[in-house]
RODO-2510 file (C-alpha; in nm, 4 decimals, decimal comma):
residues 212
     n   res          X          Y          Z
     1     x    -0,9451    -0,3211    -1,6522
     2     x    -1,1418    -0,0165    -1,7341
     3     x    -1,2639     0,3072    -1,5505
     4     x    -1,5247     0,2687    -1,3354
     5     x    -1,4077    -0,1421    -1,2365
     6     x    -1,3120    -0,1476    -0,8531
     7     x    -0,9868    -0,2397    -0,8206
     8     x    -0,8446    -0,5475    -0,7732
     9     x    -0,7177    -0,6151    -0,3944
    10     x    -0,3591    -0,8236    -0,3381
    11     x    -0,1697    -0,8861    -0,0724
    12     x     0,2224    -0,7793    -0,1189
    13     x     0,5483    -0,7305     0,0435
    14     x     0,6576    -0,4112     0,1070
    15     x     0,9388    -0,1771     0,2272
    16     x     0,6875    -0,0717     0,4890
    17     x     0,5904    -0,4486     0,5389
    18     x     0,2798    -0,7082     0,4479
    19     x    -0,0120    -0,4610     0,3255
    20     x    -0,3579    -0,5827     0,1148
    21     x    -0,4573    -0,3158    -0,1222
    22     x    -0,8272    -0,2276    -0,0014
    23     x    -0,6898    -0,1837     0,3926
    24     x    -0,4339    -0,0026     0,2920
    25     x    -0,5903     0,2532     0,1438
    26     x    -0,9322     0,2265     0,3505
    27     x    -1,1731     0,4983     0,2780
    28     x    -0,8781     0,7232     0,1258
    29     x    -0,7924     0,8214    -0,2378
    30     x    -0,5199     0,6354    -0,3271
    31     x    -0,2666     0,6437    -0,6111
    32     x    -0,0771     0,3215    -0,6997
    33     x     0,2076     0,3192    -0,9877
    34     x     0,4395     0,0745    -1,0963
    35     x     0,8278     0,2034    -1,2727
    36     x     1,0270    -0,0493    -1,4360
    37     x     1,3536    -0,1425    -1,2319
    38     x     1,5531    -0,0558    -0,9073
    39     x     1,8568     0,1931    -0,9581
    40     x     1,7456     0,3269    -1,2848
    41     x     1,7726     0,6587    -1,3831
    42     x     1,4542     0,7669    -1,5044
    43     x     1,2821     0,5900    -1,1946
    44     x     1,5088     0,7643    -0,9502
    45     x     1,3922     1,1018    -1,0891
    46     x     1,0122     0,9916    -1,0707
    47     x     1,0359     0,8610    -0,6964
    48     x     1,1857     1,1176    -0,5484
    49     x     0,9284     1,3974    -0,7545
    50     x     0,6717     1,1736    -0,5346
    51     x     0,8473     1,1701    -0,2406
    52     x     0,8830     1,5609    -0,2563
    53     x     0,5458     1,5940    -0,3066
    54     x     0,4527     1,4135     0,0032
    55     x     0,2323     1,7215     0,1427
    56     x     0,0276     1,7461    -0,1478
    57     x    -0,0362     1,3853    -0,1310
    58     x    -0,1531     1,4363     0,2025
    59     x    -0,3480     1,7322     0,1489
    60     x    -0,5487     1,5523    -0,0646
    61     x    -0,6321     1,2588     0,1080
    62     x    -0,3915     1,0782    -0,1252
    63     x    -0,2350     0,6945    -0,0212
    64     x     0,0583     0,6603    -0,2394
    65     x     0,1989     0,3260    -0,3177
    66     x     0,4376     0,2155    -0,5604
    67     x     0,5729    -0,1215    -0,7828
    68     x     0,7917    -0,2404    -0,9196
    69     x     0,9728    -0,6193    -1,0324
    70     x     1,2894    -0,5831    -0,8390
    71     x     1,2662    -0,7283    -0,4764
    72     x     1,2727    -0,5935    -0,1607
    73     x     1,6370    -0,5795    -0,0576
    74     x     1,7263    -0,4031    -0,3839
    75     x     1,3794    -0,1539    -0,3115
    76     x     1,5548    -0,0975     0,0513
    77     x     1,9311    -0,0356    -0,0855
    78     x     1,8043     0,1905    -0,3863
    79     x     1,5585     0,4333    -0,1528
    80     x     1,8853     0,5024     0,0067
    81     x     1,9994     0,6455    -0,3367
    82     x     1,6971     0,8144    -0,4345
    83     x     1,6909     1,0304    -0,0803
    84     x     2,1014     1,0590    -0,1157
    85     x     2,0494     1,2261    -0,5137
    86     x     1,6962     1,3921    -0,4946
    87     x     1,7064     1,5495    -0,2228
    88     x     1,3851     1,3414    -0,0263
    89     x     1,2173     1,0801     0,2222
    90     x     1,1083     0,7871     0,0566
    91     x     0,8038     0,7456     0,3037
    92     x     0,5557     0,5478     0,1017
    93     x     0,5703     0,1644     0,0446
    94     x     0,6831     0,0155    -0,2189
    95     x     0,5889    -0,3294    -0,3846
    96     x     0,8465    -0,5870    -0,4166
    97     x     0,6684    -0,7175    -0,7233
    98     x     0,9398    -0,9991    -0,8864
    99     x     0,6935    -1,2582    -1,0142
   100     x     0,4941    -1,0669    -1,1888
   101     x     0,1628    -1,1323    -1,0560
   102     x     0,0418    -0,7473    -0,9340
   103     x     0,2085    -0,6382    -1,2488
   104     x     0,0099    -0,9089    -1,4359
   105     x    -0,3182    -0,8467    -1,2592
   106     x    -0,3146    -0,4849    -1,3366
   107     x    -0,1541    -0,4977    -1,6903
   108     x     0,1233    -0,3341    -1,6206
   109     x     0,3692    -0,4731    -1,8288
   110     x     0,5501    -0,4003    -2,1433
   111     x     0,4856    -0,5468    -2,4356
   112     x     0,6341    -0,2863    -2,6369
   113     x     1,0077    -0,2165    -2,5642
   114     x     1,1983    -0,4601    -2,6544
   115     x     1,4804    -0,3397    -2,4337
   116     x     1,2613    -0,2852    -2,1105
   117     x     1,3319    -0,6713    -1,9857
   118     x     1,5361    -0,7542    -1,6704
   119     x     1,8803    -1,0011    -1,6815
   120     x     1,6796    -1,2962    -1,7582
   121     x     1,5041    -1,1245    -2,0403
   122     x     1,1425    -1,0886    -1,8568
   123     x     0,9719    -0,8215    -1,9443
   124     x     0,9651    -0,5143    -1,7301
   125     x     0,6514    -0,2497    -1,6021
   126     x     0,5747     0,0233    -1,8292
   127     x     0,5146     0,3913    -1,5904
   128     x     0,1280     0,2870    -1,5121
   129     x    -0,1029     0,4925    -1,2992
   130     x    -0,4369     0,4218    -1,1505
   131     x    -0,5856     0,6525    -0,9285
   132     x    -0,8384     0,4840    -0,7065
   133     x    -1,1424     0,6662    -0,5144
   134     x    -1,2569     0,6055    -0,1469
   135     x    -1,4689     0,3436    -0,3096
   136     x    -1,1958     0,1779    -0,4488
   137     x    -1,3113     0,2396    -0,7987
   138     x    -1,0711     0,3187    -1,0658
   139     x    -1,1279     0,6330    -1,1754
   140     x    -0,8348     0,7306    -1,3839
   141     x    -0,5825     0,5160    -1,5457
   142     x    -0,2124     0,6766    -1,7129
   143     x     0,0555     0,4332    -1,8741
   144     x     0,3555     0,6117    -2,0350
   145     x     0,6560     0,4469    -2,1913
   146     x     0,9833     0,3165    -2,0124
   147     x     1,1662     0,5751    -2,1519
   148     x     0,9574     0,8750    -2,0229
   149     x     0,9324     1,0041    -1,7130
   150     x     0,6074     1,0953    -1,5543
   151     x     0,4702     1,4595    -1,4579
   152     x     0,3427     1,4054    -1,1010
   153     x     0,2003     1,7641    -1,0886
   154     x    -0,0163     1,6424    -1,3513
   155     x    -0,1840     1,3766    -1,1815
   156     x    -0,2077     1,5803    -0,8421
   157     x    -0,3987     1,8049    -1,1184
   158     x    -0,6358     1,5130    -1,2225
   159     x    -0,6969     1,4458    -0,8575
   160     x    -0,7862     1,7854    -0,7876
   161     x    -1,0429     1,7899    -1,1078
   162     x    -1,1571     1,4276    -1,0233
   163     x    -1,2406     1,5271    -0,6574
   164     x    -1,3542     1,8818    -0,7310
   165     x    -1,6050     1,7017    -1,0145
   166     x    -1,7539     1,4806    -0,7229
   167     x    -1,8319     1,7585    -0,4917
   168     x    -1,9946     1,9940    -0,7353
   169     x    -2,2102     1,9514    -1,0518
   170     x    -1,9158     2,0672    -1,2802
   171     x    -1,6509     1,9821    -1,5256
   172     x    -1,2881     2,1166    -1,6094
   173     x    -1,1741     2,2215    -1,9399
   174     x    -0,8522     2,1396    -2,1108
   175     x    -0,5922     2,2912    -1,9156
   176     x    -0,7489     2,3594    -1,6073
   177     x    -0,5850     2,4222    -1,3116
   178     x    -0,7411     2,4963    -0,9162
   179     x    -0,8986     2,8676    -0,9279
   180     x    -0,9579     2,8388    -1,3149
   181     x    -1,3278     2,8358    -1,4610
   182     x    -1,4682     2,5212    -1,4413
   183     x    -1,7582     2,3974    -1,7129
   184     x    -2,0931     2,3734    -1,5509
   185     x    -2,2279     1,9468    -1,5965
   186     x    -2,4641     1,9796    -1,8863
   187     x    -2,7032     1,7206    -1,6091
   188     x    -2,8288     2,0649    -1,5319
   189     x    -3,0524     2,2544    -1,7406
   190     x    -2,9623     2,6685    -1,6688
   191     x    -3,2732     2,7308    -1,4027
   192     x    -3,1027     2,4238    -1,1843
   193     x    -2,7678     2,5908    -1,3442
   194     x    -2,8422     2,9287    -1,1733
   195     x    -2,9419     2,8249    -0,8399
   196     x    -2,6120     2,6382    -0,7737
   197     x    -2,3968     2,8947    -0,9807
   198     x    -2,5706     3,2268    -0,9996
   199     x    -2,3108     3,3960    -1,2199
   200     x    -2,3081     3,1359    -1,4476
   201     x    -2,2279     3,2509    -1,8093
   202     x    -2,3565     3,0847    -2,1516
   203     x    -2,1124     3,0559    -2,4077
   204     x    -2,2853     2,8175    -2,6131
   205     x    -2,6054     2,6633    -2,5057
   206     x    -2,3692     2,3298    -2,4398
   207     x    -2,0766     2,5392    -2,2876
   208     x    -2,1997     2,7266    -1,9575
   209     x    -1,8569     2,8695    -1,7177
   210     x    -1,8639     2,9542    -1,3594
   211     x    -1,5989     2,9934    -1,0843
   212     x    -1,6949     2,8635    -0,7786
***
């Protein structure tokens, strides 16, 4: 699966019941992310950062859904935890994923860590990301280790670029953040350049910065 492929649509049980991907999400921005196993520590940590963020999410125009291999009573018994330790709602579904086959679809799982395997010794999910647009095109994709917990305000930063990038003819440079410069799309040569962005400033002939 690469950037740009739309997403593959499944059908999957859920602690908010039955959903298929595509009208789940509809014409929304969606993020869907898989963490290894049920009442794990690192996992507990990332669901409730998401949970906590749930206004951002919605800000944004963001469908959240997670995954993982565990089934659905253990999903329903461990949200319990997560709200009881970090201080959240769990309101988004999550996918009761135990055979494998979202996990499989998407290439989510590890074939790294040894150690990342359930009771019977079947590998679990490494931390995987895909952001999907209203399209349902992929347009980012994030996989991070077992062992290492995700930064949520990063990707809520890569939405922000990814939708910001859409709606004007610009870039963002390392580090950006909302309200920074922003890099104006070298598609425009600097007579289209000043008509969108009159303040415009030239670096380098390749590197033109504007705030908008």
């Amino acid at each position: 699966m690469r950037l740009g492929d739309i997403a593959p649509d499944f059908t999957a049980q859920t602690t908010k019941g039955e959903l298929t991907l595509h009208a789940f999400k509809k014409d929304s921005w969606a993020i869907l992310f898989s963490h290894p196993e049920d009442f794990t520590p690192v996992c507990t940590t990332e669901l409730g950062a998401v949970a906590r963020l749930s206004s951002e999410w919605t800000m944004r125009g963001v469908k959240v859904l997670g995954l993982s291999c565990s089934s659905l009573e253990d999903h329903h018994s461990w949200i319990k935890d997560i709200n009881e330790t970090q201080n959240c709602s769990v309101e988004f579904p999550i996918i009761a994923d135990p055979s494998r086959s979202i996990a499989t679809l998407y290439d989510m799982l590890d074939y790294q860590d040894s150690t990342n395997v359930d009771k019977a010794g079947m590998p679990l999910t490494v931390r995987s990301v895909f952001v999907l647009d209203p399209k349902n095109v992929i347009r980012t994709i994030i996989s991070y280790p077992a062992s290492t917990g995700r930064n949520f305000n990063e990707i809520l930063r890569v939405i922000d670029s990814l939708q910001l990038c859409d709606e004007r003819k610009v870039a963002t440079p390392a580090n950006w953040t909302p309200g920074d410069e922003v890099i104006v799309h070298n598609s425009l040569n600097n007579e289209e350049a000043a008509k969108l962005f009159p303040e415009f400033k030239s670096v380098k002939p390749y590197l033109r910065l504007t705030r908008l």
